[in-house]
N, C-alpha and C positions, 0 to 999 in steps of 0.2 A: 480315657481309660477309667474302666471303672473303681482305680487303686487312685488315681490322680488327688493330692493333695494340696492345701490352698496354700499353702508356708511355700511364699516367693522363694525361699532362701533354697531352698530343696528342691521345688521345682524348675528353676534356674541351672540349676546344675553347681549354684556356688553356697558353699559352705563359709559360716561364719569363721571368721581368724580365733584362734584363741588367745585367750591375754600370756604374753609373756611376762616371765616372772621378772620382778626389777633386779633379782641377786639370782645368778646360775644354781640350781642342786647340784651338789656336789656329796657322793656318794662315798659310804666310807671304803674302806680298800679291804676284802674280805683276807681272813687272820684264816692259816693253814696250822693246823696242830702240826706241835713241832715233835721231831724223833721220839723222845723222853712220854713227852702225851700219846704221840700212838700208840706206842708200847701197853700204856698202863689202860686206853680207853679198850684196848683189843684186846685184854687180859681179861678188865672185868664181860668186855661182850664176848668172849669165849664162855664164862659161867652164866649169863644172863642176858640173852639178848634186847631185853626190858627192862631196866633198869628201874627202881621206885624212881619217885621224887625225889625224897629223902635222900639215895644212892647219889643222884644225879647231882645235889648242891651239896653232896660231902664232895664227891670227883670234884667238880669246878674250885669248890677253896683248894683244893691238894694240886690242884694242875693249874691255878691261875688264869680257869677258862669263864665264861656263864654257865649257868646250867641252861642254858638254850643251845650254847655253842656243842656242848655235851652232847644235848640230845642228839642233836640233826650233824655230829663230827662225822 
């Protein structure tokens, strides 16, 4: 084939193993805004569905969220 390449590993048909990690990932457990926060995150996206920056890390100290979690709530 004129695609045929020299890398045994590929042409073989066998793919290298990849290294396993010596400690599992272990993934945090994603946080669900609770009643009290929808409320207030749905009030201000009623008046602004863009919120500043600024808007976004006042919300997170007042609802004890990130302002990441804020954004993408």
């Amino acid at each position: 084939s004129p695609y045929a390449r020299a890398d045994s590993d590929i042409s073989s048909g066998h793919s290298p193993q990849p290294e396993t990690p010596t400690e599992p990932v272990i993934k945090k457990k994603r946080k669900r805004a609770d009643a009290t926060q929808l409320k207030i995150l749905n009030e201000v996206y009623a008046r602004t569905a863009f919120p500043t920056t600024e808007e976004r890390q006042e919300l997170a100290k007042i609802l004890n969220m990130s302002a990441r979690s804020v954004q993408i709530w």
